[in-house]
C-alpha positions in Angstrom: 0.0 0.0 0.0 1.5 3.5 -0.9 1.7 6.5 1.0 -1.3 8.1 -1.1 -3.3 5.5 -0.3 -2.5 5.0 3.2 -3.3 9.4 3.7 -6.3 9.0 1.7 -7.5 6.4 4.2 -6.7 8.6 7.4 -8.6 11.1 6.0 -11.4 9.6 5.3 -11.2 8.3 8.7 -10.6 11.9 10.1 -13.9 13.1 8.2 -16.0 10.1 10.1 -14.5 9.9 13.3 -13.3 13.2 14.0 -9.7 12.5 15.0 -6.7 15.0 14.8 -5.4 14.7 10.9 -2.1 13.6 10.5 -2.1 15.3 6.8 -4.3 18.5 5.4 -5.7 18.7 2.2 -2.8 21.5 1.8 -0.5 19.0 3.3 -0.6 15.7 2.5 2.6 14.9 2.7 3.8 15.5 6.3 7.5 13.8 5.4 8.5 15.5 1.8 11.8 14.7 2.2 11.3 11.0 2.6 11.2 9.3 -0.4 8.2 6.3 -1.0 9.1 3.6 0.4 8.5 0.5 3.7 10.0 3.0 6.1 7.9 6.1 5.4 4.7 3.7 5.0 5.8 2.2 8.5 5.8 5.4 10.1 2.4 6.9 8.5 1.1 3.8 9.2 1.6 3.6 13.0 0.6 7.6 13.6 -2.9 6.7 11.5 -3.4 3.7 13.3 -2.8 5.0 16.8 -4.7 8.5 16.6 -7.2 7.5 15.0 -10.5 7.1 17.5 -12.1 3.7 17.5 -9.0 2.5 16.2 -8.0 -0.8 18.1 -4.4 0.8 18.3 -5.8 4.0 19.9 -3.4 5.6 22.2 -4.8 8.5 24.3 -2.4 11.8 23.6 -1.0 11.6 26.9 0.5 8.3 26.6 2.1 9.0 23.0 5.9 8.9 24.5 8.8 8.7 21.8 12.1 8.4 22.4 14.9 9.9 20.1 18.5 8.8 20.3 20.7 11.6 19.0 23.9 11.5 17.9 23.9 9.5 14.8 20.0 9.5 14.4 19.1 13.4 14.6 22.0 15.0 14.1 25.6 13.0 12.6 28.2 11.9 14.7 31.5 11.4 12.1 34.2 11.5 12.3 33.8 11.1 16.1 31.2 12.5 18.7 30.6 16.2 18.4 30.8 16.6 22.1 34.2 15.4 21.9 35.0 17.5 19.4 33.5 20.5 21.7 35.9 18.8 24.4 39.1 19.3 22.0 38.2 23.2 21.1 37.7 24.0 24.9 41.3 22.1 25.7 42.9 24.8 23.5 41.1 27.9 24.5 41.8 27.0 28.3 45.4 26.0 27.9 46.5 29.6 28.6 44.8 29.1 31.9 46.9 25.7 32.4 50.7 25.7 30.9 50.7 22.4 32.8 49.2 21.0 29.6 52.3 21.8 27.4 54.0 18.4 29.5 50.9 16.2 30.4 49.5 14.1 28.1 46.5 13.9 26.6 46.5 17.1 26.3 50.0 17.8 25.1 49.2 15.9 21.8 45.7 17.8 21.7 47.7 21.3 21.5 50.4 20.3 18.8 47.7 19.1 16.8 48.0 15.2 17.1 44.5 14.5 17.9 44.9 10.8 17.5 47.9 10.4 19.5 46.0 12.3 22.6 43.2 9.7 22.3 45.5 6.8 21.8 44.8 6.6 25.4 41.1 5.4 24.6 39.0 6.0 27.5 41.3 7.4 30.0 42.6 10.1 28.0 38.4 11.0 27.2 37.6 11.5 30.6 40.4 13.6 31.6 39.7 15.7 28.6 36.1 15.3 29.3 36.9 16.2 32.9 39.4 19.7 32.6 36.8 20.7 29.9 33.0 20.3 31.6 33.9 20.4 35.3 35.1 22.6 38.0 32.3 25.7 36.6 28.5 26.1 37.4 25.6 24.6 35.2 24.8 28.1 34.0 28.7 29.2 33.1 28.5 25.7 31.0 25.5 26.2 29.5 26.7 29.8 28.0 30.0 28.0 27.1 28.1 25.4 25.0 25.5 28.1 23.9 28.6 29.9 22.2 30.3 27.6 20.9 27.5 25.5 19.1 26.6 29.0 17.7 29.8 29.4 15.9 31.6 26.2 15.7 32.2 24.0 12.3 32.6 20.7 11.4 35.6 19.6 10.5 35.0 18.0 6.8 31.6 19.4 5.7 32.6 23.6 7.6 29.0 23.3 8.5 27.4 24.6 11.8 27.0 21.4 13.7 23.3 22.7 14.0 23.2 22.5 10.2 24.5 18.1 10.5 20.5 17.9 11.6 18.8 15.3 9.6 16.1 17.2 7.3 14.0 13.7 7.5 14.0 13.6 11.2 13.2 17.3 11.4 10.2 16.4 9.4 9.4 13.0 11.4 9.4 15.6 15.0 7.4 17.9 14.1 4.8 15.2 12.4 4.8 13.3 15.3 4.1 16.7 17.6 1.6 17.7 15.4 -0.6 14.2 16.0 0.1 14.7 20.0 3.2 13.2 20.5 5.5 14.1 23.1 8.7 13.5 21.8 11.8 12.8 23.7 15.5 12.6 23.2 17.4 9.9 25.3 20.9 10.1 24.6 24.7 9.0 25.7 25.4 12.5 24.9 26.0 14.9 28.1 22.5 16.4 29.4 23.5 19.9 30.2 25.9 19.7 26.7 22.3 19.3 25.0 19.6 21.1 26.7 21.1 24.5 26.1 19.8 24.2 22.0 17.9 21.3 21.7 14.3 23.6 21.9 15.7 25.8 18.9 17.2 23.2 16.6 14.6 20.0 17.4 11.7 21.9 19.2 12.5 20.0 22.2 12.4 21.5 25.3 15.6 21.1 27.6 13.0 19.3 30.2 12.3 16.2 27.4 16.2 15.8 27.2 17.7 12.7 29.0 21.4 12.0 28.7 24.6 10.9 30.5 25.4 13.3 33.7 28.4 13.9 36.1 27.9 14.8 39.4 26.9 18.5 40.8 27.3 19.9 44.1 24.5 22.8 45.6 27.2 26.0 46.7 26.7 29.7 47.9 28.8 31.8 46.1 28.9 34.6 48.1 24.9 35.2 48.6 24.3 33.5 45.2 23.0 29.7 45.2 24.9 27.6 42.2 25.4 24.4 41.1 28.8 23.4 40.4 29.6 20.4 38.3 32.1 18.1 39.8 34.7 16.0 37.8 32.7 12.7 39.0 30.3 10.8 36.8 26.9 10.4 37.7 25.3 8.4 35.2 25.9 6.9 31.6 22.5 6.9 29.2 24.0 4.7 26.8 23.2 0.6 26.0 21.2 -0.8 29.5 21.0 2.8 30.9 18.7 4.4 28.3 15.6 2.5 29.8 16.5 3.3 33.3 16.9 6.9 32.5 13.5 6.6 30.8 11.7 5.3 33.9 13.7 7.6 35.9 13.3 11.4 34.2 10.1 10.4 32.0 8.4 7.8 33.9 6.3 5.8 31.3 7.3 3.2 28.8 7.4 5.3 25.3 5.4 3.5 22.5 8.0 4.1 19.8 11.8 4.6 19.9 13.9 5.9 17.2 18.0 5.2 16.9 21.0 3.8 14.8 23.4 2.0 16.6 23.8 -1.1 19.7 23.9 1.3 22.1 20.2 2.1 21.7 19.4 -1.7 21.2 17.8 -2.1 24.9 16.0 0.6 24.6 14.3 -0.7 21.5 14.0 -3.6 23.0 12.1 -1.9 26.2 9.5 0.3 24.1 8.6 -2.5 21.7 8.5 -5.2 24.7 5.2 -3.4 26.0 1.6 -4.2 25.3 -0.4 -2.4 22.7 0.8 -0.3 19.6 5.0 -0.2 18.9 7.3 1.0 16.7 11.3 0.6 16.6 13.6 2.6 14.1 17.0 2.2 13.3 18.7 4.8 11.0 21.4 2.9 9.0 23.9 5.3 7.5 24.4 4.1 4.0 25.3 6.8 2.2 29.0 7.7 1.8 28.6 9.9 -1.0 26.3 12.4 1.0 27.5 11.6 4.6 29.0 8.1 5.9 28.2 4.1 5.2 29.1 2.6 8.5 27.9 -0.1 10.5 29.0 -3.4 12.0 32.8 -2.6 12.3 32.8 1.5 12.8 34.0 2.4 15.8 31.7 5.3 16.2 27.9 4.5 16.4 28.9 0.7 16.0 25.5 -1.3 14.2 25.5 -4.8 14.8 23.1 -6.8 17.2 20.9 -4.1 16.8 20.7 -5.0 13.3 20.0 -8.8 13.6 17.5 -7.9 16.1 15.9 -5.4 14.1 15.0 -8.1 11.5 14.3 -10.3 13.9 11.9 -8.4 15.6 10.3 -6.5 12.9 11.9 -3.0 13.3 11.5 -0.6 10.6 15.5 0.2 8.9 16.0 3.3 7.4 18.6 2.9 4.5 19.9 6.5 4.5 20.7 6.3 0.9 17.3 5.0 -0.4 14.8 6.5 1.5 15.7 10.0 2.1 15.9 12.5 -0.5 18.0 14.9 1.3 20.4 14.4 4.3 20.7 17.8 5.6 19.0 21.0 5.9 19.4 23.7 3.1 21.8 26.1 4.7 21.3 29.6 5.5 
C-alpha cells in the first residue's frame, strides 16, 4: 500500500471519526523529504493507526511517548562524537589558563595538533579531557559556554554549523509526530546539560524532554548566590542498558516508539517495543558515503550490529539512508 493510499485512508477516517489529521488537504505529505518507500509507510502507518478514535491501536495523547537517540539518528556523529569534538576546542582555548598541559598528556598531543595520539589513550585520556573541559564551573557558566560555541563552531570536513548536520527527515518526522500529539523525547549517551542549552531551537524539544549521560553536581553559595557546580565525578551513563532506566527515571512511562542507529540504543528498542499495545522501533542505517557516511558493524563510532540482527528479527523498521531520504541535511542559511 503506498503513502497516497494510506493518507487518503486517514482522512477519510478523520472526516468520520473526527480524529486529529495527521495530513491536510494543503499538506498531504507531512514527510516531503522521505522518499516512497517501507519506512515512510511504517511510520504513517503507525501515527494513523494509533490516533485514530475507534481504532483498536488507539493511544490517548498523553501516553504517546517517543524516544529519540541523538547522535547518529538526529544530528551526525562522524568522524567522532561532536561533544568530543567540543571537548578538544575548549582544551585549546583554556590552555593559557593551564601551561601544565604543554608536559601532560593527553592534552599535550591535543595542542600540537595530534588528535589521535592524545586519544590513543582510549577512555582514560576521554575522561580527563572530558573532565578539565566540563567540570570545576557552574551549570549556567557551561551552558553559556556550549551556547557559544555551538553558535559558531564548524565541522571539520563538511565547515558546516553542527546545527546544520540535523537530519532534514528527522526534522520532518518531529514535528509530524508533535503535530498528531506526540510528546517527543531525546534519550541520549550524549552529556544532558551539553544538549539542553539548543535542543528547543534546533529539534523543538524543550531542555526538560532531554535525557542523557550526567556527572555529578554539588549545591554552593557563592557569596549570597546559590549555584550548582559540576564536579569532575560521573553520575550516570544513558548509553546501552541505561537508556531504559533513565527513561523510567526522568520520563516515567514506557514510550510507545523509539527511534536510533546503533547497539547502544538496542535495549531501549528492545524496552519500548517489549510493552503491550501499539510499537514501533527505528533504526537509521547510515548508508550513504557519498552524501555523509556508510558505517555499521565494524565503525568504531555508532557501532551497528546486534541491533541490526535484532531489528530483522523483531520487525523493526530500517531506514537505508541512501534509499529512503531525498536529502540528508537542511538547506543552509
Amino acid at each position: 500500500m503506498n503513502i497516497k493510499r494510506l493518507l487518503f485512508i486517514y482522512l477519510a477516517l478523520v472526516l468520520t471519526l473526527g480524529s486529529s489529521a495527521v495530513a491536510s488537504a494543503q499538506d498531504v505529505d507531512p514527510l516531503p523529504s522521505w522518499n516512497e518507500g517501507k519506512a515512510k509507510q511504517a511510520i504513517i502507518a503507525f501515527v494513523i493507526k494509533t490516533t485514530t478514535q475507534n481504532s483498536p491501536d488507539f493511544v490517548p495523547p498523553g501516553q504517546r511517548i517517543v524516544t529519540f537517540d541523538n547522535d547518529g539518528t538526529l544530528w551526525a556523529e562522524q568522524p567522532m562524537y561532536f561533544q568530543l569534538l567540543f571537548a578538544l576546542d575548549l582544551v585549546k582555548d583554556l590552555a593559557p589558563q593551564h601551561p601544565e598541559w604543554k608536559d601532560k598528556e593527553p592534552f599535550a598531543s591535543l595542542l600540537k595538533g595530534d588528535v589521535k595520539g592524545a586519544l590513543a589513550g582510549g577512555d582514560k585520556a576521554i575522561l580527563q579531557i572530558v573532565a578539565a573541559t566540563h567540570a570545576g564551573m557552574s551549570t549556567d557558566d557551561f551552558a553559556a559556554i556550549v551556547k557559544e560555541w555551538i553558535g559558531k563552531a564548524r565541522h571539520p570536513v563538511s565547515k558546516r554549523l553542527y546545527t546544520e548536520m540535523v537530519y532534514q527527515p528527522m526534522l520532518e518526522l518531529l514535528s509530524f509526530l508533535r503535530t498528531n500529539d506526540f510528546k517527543t523525547f531525546i534519550v541520549s549517551g550524549g552529556g544532558i546539560e551539553f544538549m539542553r542549552p539548543w535542543t528547543e531551537e534546533v529539534y523543538g524539544i524543550p531542555p526538560e524532554w532531554v535525557v542523557g549521560s550526567s556527572i555529578k553536581t554539588k549545591y554552593v553559595m557563592q557569596g549570597d548566590t546559590p549555584a550548582l557546580m559540576r564536579l569532575p565525578e560521573i553520575d550516570f551513563i544513558d548509553d546501552k542498558e541505561g537508556k531504559p532506566i533513565g527513561i523510567n527515571s526522568h520520563i516515567g512511562r514506557r514510550p510507545i516508539a523509539a527511534f536510533g542507529n546503533s547497539d547502544g540504543d538496542l535495549q531501549m528498542l528492545e524496552w519500548t517495543t517489549a510493552g503491550t499495545g501499539a510499537r514501533f522501533g527505528l533504526l537509521v542505517h547510515h548508508t550513504d558515503a557519498e552524501r555523509e557516511w556508510a558505517y555499521d558493524r565494524k565503525s568504531h563510532i555508532g557501532k551497528l550490529d546486534k541491533a541490526l540482527d535484532e531489528a530483522q528479527a523483531k520487525g523493526w523498521t530500517v531506514v537505508d539512508m541512501k534509499q529512503d531520504w531525498k536529502v540528508i541535511y537542511p538547506p543552509t542559511k
